[in-house]
C-alpha positions as CSV (number, residue, x, y, z in Angstrom):
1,X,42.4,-40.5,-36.5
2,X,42.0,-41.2,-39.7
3,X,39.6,-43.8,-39.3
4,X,37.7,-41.1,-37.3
5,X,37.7,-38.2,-39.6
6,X,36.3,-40.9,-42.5
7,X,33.1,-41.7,-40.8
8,X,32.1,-38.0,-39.8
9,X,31.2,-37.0,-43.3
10,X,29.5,-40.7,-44.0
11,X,27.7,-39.6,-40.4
12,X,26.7,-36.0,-41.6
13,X,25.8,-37.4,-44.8
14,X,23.2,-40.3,-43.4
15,X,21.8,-37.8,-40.9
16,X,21.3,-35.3,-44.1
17,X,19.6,-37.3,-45.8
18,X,17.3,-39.4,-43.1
19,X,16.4,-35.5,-42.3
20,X,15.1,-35.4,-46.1
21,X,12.9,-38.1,-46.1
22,X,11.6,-37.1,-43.2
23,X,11.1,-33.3,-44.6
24,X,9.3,-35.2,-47.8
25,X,6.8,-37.2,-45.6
26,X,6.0,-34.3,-43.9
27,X,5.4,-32.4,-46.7
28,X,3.2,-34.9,-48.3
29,X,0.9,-35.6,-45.1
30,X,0.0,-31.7,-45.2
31,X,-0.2,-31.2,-49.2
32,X,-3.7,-32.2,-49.3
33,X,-4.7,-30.1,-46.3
34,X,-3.7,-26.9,-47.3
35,X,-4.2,-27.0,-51.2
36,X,-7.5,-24.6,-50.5
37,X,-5.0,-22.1,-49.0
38,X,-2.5,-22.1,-51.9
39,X,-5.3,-22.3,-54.4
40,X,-6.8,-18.9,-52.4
41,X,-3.5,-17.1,-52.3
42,X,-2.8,-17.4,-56.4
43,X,0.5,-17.7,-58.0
44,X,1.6,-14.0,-57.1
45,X,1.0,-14.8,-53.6
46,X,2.5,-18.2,-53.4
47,X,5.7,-16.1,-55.0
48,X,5.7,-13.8,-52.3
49,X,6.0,-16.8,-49.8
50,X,8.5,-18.3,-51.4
51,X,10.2,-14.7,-51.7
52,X,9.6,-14.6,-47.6
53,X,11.0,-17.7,-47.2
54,X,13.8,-17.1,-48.8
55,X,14.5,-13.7,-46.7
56,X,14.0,-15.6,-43.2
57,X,16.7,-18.7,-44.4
58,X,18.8,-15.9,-45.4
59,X,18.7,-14.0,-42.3
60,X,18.5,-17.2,-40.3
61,X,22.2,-17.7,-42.0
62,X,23.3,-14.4,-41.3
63,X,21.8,-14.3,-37.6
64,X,24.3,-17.4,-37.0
65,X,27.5,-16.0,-38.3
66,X,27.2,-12.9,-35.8
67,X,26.9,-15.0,-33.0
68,X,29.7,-17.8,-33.8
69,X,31.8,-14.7,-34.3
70,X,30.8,-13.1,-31.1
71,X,32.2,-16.5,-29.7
72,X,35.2,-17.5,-31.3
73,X,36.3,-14.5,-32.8
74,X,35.9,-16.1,-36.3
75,X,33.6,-15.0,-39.5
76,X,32.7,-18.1,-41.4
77,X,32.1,-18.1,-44.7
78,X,28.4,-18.1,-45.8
79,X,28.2,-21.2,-47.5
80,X,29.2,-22.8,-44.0
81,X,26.8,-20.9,-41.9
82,X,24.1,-22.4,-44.3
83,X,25.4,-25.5,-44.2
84,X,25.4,-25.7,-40.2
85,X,21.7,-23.8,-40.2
86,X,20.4,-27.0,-43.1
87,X,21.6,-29.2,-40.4
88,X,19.8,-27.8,-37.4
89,X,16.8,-27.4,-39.7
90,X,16.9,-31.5,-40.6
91,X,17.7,-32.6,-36.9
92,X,14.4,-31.0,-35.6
93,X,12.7,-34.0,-37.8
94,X,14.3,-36.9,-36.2
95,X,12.8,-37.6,-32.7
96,X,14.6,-36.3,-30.1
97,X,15.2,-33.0,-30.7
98,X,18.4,-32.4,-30.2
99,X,20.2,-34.2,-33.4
100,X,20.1,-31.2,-34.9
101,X,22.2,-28.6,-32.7
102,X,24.2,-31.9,-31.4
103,X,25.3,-32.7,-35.4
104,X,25.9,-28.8,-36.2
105,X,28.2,-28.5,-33.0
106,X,30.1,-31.5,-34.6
107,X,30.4,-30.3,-38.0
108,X,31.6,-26.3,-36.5
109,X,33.2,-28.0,-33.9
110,X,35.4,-30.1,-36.0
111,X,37.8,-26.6,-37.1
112,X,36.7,-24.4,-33.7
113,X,36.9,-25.2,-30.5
114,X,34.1,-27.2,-29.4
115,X,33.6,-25.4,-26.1
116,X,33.0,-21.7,-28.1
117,X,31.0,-23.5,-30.5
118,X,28.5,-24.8,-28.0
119,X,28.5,-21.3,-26.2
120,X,27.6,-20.4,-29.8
121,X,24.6,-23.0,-30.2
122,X,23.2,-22.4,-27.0
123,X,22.7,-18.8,-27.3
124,X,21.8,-19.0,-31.3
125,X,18.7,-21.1,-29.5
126,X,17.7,-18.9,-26.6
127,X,17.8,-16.2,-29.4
128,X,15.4,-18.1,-31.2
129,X,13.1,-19.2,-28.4
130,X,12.7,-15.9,-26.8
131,X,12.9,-13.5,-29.8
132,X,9.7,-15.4,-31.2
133,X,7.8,-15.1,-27.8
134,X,8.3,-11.3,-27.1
135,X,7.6,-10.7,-31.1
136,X,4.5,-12.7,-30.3
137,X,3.5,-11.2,-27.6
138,X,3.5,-8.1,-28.8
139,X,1.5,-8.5,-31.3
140,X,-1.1,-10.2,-29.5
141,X,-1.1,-7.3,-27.1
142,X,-1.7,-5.2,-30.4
143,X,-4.9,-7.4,-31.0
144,X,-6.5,-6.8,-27.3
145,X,-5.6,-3.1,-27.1
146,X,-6.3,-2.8,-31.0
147,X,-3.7,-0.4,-31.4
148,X,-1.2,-0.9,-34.0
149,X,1.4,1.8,-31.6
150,X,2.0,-1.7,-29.8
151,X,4.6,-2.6,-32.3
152,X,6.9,0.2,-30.9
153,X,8.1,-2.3,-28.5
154,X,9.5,-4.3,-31.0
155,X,12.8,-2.1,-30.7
156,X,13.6,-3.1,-27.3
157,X,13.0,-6.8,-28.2
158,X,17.1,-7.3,-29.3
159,X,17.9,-5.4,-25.4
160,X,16.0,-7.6,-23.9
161,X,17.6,-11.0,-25.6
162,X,20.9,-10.0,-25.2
163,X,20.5,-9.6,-21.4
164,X,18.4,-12.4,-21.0
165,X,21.1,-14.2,-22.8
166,X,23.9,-13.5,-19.4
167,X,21.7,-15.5,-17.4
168,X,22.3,-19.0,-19.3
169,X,26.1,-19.5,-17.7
170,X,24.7,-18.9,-14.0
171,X,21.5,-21.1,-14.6
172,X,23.9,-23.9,-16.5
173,X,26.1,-23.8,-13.8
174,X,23.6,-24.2,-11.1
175,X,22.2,-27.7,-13.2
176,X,24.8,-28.6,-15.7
177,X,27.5,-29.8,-12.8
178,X,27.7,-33.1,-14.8
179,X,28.8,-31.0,-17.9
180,X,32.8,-30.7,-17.8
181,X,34.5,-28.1,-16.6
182,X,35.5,-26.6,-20.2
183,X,32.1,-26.8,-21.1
184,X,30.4,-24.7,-17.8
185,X,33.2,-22.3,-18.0
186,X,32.8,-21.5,-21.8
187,X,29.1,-20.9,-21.7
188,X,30.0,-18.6,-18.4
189,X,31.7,-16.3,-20.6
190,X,28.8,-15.3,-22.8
191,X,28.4,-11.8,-22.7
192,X,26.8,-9.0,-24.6
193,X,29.4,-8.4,-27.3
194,X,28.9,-6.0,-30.6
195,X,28.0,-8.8,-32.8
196,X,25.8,-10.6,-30.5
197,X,23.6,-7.3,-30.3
198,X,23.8,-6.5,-34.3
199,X,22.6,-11.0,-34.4
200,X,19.8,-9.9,-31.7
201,X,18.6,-7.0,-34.1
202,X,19.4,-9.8,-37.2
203,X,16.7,-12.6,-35.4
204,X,13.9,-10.3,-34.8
205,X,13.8,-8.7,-38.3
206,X,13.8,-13.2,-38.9
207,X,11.0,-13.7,-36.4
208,X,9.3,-10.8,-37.4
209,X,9.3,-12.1,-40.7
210,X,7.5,-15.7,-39.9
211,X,4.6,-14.0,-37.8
212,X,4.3,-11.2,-41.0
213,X,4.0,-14.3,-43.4
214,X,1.7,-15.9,-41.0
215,X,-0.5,-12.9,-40.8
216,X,-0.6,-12.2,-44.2
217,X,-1.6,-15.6,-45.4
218,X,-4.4,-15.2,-43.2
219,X,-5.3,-12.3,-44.1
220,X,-5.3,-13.3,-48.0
221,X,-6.8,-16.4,-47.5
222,X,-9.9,-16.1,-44.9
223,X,-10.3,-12.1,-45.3
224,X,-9.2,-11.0,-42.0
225,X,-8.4,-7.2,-40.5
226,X,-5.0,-6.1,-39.6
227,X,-5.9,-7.1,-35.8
228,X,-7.6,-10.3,-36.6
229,X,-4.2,-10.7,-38.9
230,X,-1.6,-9.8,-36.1
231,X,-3.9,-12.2,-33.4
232,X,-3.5,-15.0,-35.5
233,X,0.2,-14.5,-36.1
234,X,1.3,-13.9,-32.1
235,X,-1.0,-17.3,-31.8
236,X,1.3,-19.1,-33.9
237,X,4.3,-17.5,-32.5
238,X,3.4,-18.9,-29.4
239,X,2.6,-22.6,-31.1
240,X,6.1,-22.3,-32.5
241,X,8.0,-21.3,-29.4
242,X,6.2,-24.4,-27.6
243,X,7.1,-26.7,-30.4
244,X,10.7,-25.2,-29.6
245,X,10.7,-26.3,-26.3
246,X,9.0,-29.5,-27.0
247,X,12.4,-31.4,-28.2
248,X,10.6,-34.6,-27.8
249,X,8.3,-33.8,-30.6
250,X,10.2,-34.0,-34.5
251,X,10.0,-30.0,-35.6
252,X,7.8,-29.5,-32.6
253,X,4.6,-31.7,-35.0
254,X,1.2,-31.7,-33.3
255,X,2.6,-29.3,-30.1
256,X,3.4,-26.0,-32.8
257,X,-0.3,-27.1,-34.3
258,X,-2.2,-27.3,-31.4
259,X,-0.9,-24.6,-29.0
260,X,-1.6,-22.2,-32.4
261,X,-5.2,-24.0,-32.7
262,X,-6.2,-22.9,-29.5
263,X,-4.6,-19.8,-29.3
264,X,-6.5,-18.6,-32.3
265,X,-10.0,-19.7,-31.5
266,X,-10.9,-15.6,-30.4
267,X,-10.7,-14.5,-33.9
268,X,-10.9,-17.7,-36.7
269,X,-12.6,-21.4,-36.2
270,X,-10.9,-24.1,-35.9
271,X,-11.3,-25.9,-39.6
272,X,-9.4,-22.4,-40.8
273,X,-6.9,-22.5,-37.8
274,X,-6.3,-26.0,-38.7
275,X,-6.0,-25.4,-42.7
276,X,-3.0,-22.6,-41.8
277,X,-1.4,-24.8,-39.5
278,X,-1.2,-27.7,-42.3
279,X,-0.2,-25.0,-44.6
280,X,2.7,-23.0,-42.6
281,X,4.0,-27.0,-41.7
282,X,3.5,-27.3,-46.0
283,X,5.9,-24.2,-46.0
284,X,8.4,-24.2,-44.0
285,X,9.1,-28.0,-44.2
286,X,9.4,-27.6,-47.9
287,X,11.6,-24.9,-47.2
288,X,13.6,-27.1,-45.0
289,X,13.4,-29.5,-47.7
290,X,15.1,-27.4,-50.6
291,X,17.8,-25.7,-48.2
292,X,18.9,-29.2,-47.0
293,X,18.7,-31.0,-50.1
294,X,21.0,-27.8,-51.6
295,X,23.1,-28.3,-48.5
296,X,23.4,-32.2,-48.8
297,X,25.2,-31.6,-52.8
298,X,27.8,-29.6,-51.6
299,X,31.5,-31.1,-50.9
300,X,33.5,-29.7,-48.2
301,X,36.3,-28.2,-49.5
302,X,39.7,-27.6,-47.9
303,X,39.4,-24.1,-48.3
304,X,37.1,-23.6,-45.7
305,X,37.6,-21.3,-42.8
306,X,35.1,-23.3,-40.5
């Protein structure tokens, strides 16, 4: 045991740091690309990215901690909610796709059951995946009706996720048979608890968030209306939630890009599509960058809850 409990912190601690280098290549492949966009948005609005940023890691955090409490009946602290979110951010970089929820589920799983903890994960993503579609859609439905009103269905976005959420133990059960036992029946107990409502409500004020940054980069940077603005940002919702489903792609890389290329061709050319792509991947992988390389300095400490 003890030989076992040495090499999972020299195991989180590689993977931490493999995810870094590969946040700081990817960073340095798009630099170049989108320079004309920072250059165009000025240093108050680069600070207002960085401020946005800032607000979506923090929600991302807080999103988490309702739903592992929702299913185990445990609040973690904060610092170990961002640890396990830096984590998932640096496994989407590493090809495969899964590294990232796999090494969070072994860090949380390591003081709560593992069986709660991956009822935890797998909701935390479905919360993602369709949160950032509906938000999308929505506002791309704003854009062809021109209508702003459109946003009103935003509120019944968190409904909506956390009953789309029951479904995932029948459809696991049905074609996860080779999971064990513990496993099918732990994700078969998800239901639509108090917290898991009040993290529903949490992840689309988070998605809400990118598509508003999106939008109002655009909007900055190329001159674009409100419904030119909100067009662009459902298209890149869309690119993001492929590049979500996309787990053989690191961070969903060329399949985020191109889904939001094509998507966007109605209201902005390609060259600009392509600039924001380069400068949204600029963005949030140096975001990914600073939160893990935070993340990565801190020591686990025996006075953790989690």
């Amino acid at each position: 045991m003890r030989r076992a409990d040495g090499i999972r912190p020299l195991a989180l601690r590689v993977f931490l740091w493999l995810g870094l280098a590969l946040c700081a290549v990817a960073a340095a492949k798009y630099w170049e690309q989108s320079r004309a966009i920072v250059l165009a948005l000025g240093m108050e609005g680069v600070t207002a990215v960085v401020a946005v940023l800032l607000l979506i890691w923090f929600l991302s955090v807080v999103a988490w901690r309702q739903v592992v409490l929702a299913y185990s009946g445990e609040r973690i602290d904060l610092l170990v909610a961002a640890r396990h979110l830096a984590l998932l951010l640096l496994g989407k970089y590493i090809p495969g796709g899964v590294w990232g929820f796999l090494a969070r589920l072994g860090d949380s799983a390591s003081r709560l059951p593992a069986t709660q903890m991956l009822a935890a994960g797998l909701a935390e993503q479905w919360m993602s995946l369709s949160t950032i579609t509906l938000v999308s859609l929505v506002a791309l439905a704003s854009f062809g009706w021109q209508s702003a009103s459109v946003f009103v269905a935003l509120a019944l976005v968190p409904m909506v996720v956390v009953v789309t959420s029951a479904w995932i133990g029948p459809i696991v059960t049905v074609f996860g048979r080779l999971l064990p036992a513990r496993f099918r029946d732990a994700i078969g107990s998800m239901d639509a608890r108090g917290s898991l409502r009040v993290a529903a409500c949490i992840a689309l004020l988070q998605q809400s968030s990118i598509l508003a940054l999106v939008a109002g980069v655009a909007m900055k940077a190329f001159g674009l209306g409100f419904a030119e603005g909100a067009a662009v940002a459902g298209s890149y919702g869309l690119g993001v939630a492929a590049g979500i489903a996309a787990v053989f792609a690191p961070g969903g890389i060329l399949v985020r890009e191109g889904v939001f290329i094509a998507l966007s061709s109605a209201v902005m050319p390609p060259a600009q599509a392509t600039a924001l792509a380069a400068a949204m991947r600029l963005a949030f992988t140096a975001s990914d960058l600073a939160v893990g390389g935070l993340t990565a300095s801190w020591k686990a400490r025996r006075s953790e809850h989690v």
